[in-house]
C-alpha positions in Angstrom: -12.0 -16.4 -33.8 -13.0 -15.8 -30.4 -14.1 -11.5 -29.6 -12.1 -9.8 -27.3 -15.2 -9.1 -24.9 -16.0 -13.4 -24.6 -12.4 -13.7 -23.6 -12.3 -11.2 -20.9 -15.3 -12.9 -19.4 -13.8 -16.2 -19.5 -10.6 -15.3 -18.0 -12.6 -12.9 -15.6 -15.1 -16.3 -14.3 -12.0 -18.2 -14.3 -9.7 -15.7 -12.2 -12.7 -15.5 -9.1 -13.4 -19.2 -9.6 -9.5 -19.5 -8.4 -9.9 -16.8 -5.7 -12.5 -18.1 -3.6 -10.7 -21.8 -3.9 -7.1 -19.4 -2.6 -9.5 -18.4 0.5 -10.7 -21.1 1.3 -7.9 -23.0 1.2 -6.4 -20.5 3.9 -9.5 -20.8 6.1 -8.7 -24.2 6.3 -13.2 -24.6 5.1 -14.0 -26.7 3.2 -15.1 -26.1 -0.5 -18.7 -27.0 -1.8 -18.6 -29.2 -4.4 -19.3 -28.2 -8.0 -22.9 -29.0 -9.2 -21.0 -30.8 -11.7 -20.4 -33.3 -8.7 -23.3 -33.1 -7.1 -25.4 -34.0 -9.9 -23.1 -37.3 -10.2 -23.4 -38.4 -6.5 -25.4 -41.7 -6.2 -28.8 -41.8 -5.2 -28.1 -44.0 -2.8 -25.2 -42.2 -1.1 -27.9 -38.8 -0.6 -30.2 -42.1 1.3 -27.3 -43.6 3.5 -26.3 -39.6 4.9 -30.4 -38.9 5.3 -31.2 -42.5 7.1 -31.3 -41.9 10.9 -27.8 -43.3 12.9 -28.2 -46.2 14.9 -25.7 -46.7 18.1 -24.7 -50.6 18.6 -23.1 -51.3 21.6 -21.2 -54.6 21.5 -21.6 -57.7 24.0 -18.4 -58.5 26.3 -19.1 -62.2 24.5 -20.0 -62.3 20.7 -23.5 -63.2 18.9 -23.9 -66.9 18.7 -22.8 -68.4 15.6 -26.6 -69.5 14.4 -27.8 -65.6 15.7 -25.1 -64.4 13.6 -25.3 -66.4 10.7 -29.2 -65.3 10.5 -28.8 -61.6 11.1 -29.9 -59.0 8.2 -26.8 -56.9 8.1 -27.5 -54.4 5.8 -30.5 -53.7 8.5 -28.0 -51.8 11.6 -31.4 -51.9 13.8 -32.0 -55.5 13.4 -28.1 -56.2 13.8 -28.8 -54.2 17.3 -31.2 -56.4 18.5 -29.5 -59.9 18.0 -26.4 -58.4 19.6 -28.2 -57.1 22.5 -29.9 -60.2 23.0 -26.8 -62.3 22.6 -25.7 -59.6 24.9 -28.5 -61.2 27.4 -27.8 -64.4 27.1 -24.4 -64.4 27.9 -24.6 -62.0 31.1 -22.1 -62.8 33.6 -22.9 -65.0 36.4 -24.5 -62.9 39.7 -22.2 -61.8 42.1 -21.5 -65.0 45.0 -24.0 -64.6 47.5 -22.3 -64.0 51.2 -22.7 -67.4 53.3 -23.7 -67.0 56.5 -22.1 -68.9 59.2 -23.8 -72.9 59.1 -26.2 -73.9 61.9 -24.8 -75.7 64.6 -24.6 -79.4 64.1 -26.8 -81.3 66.2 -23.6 -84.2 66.2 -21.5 -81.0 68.0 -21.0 -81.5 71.3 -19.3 -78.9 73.0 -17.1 -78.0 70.0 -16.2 -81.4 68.9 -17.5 -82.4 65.7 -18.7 -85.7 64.6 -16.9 -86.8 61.4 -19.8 -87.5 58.6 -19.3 -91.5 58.5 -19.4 -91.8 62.1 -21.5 -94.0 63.5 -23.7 -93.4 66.6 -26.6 -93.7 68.3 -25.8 -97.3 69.0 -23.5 -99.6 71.4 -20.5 -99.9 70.8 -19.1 -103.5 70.9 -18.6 -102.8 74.7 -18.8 -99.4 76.8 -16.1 -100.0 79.0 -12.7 -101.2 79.4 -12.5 -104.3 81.7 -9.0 -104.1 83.3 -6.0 -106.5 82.2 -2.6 -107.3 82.8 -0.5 -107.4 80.2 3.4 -107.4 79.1 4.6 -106.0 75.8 7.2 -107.1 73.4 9.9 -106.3 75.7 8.7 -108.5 78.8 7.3 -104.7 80.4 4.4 -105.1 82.3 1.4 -103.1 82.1 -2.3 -102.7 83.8 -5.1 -100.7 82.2 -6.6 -99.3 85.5 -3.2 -98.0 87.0 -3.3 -95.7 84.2 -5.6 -93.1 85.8 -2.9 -90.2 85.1 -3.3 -90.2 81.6 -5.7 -87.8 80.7 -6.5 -90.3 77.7 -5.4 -93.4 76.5 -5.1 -94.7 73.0 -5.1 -98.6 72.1 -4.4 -99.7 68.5 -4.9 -103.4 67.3 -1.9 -104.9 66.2 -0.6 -107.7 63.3 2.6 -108.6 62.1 3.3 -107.4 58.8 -0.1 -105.5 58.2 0.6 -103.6 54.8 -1.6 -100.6 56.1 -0.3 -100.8 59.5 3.1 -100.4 58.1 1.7 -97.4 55.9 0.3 -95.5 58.8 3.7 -96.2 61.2 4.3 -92.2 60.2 0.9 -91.5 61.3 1.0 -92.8 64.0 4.1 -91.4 65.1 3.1 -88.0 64.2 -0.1 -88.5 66.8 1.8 -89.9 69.3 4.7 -86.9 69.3 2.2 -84.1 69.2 -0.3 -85.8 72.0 2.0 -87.7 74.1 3.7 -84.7 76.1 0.4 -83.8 77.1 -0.3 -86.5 79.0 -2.3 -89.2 76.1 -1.1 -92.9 76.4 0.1 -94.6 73.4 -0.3 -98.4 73.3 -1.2 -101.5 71.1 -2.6 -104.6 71.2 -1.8 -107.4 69.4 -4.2 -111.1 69.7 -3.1 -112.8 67.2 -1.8 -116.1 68.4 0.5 -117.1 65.7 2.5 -113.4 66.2 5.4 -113.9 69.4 6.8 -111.0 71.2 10.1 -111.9 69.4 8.5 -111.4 65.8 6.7 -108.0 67.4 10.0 -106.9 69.0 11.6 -107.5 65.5 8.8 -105.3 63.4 9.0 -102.9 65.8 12.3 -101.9 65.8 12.7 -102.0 62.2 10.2 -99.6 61.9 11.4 -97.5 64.8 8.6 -97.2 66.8 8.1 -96.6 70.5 4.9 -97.6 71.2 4.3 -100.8 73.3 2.9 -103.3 71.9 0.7 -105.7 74.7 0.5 -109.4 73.7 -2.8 -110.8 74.1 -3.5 -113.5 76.3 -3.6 -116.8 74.7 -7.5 -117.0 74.7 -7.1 -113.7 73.6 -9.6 -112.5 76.4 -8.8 -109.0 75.9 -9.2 -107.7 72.5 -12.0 -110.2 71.7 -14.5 -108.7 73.8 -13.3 -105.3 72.4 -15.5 -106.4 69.5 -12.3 -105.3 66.9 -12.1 -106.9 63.7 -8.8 -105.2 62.0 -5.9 -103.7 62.7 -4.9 -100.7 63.0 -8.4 -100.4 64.4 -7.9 -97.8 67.6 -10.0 -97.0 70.5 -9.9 -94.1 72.5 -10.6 -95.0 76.2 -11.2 -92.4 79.0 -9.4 -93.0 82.0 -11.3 -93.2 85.2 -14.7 -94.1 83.7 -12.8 -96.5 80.8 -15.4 -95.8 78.6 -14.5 -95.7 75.1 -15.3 -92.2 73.1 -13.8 -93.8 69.7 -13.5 -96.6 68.1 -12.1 -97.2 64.3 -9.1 -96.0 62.0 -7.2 -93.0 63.1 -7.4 -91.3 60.2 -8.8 -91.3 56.5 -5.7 -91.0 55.1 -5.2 -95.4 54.0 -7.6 -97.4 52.5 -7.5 -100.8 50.5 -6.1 -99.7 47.4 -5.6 -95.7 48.3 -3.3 -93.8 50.1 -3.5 -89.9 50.3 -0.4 -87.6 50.7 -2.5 -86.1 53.9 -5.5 -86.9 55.9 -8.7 -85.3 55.9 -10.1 -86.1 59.1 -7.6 -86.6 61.8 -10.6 -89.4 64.0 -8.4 -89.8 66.7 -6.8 -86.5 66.9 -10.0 -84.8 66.6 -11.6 -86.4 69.8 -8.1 -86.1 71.7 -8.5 -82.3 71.4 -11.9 -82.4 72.7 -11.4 -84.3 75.5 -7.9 -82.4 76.4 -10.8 -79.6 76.3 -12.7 -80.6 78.6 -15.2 -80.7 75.9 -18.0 -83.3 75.8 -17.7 -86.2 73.4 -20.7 -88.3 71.5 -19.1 -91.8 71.7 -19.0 -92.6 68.0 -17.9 -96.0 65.6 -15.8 -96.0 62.0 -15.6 -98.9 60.2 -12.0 -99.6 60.3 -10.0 -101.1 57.1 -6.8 -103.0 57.9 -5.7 -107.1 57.3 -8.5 -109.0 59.6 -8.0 -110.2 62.8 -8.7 -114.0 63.6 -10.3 -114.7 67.4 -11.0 -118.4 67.4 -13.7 -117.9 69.6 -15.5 -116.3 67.3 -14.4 -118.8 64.5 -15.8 -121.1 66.7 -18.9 -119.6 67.6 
């Protein structure tokens, strides 16, 4: 039977024990842990609080796989290091550097620009327009050296029923209505001998076009000496001097077996504006593309 005394001290121990838990409580502290507990923490628990903190910043891209599957993670420092390096690897690309504006071009002249694939340095098949005489498909008749109020003229090989001649007719309206109210000549040139004015007359009015197209003598004297070999091959001939500036397609925009929605380089456009400048041009050669034109002279030859 347990004394009086013992059980006043046992209540007594108990009755503080509950006090200080009361005040604490209150305080909102937090209680120590009875050495009951502490003696039952881990060993390795008392290790994990006493081993120094180690701050890992993560990449904007993650580790690579084989980085990652290699990497000691119960080790934080070593798990630090392949993320930072990953974190080097994978920097973002430098900033673009600013471009400066590109050196003149020694093929500028005056603010016309050569297109890459011109060709120059070299004679064209002639220099200068001889004069002729000519009627179109309507019987109109037309001379090359009366033109001299043109401030250019264009002349376009022509063939009946040229699949890419028929594919540029929108091109070369478009050209014609934005350079033909200031003062450019539109005209074409057809030498082949088995094509009548009838048959011309007939293409172009189903395809609505109002250019004139010249029929060739029949020796062809004009366009052979041009030096042409397709249609839809087009000089650009300034009047006056009749040199010829251009020769070749108008445009990039129809090849054999491509056609764009749009043209990249405008040829024919791009020297109209220079010259309407008053700009100098570098006389320049494209190889054209376009169903071939047959001169029997040169057949011959």
């Amino acid at each position: 039977m347990v004394s009086r005394t013992l059980l006043s001290r046992i209540l007594s121990g108990t009755a503080i024990a509950a006090l200080v838990l009361s005040i604490a409580a209150c305080s909102g502290g937090e209680t120590a842990a009875p050495a009951s507990e502490a003696a039952a923490t881990p060993a390795a628990a008392t290790t994990e609080a006493s081993a120094p903190r180690v701050d890992v910043s993560l990449p904007s891209q993650p580790a690579d796989a084989v980085q990652m599957a290699g990497m000691d993670h119960s080790d934080p420092a070593a798990h630090a290091a392949v993320l930072t390096a990953s974190a080097s690897a994978a920097s973002p690309a430098p900033a673009p550097v600013p471009v400066s504006a590109p050196a003149p071009d020694n093929n500028s002249q005056g603010g016309y620009v050569l297109p890459p694939n011109a060709v120059t340095n070299h004679g064209l098949p002639i220099a200068k327009m001889a004069n002729f005489k000519l009627n179109d498909q309507t019987g109109k008749a037309w001379e090359l050296y009366k033109m001299t109020d043109a401030k250019a003229i264009v002349l376009t090989m022509h063939t009946k029923g040229c699949p890419i001649g028929q594919q540029l007719q929108p091109d070369f309206k478009e050209l014609q209505a934005k350079y033909e109210a200031k003062g450019v000549k539109f005209l074409m040139l057809n030498s082949n001998s088995y094509d009548t004015p009838k048959m011309i007359a007939e293409e172009v009015a189903n395809f609505h076009s109002t250019i004139p197209v010249l029929k060739d003598t029949p020796d062809q004297s004009v366009g052979e000496p041009l030096g042409v070999e397709r249609a839809t091959e087009t000089l650009v001939i300034q009047p006056g001097t009749w040199k010829i500036l251009y020769q070749g397609p108008i445009n990039d925009r129809v090849t054999y077996g491509r056609a764009r929605a749009k043209a990249e380089y405008q040829y024919v456009g791009n020297v109209l504006d220079a010259m309407l400048a008053n700009q100098a041009v570098t006389p320049a050669y494209i190889a054209p593309e376009g169903c071939i034109l047959v001169f029997d002279k040169r057949q011959k030859g």
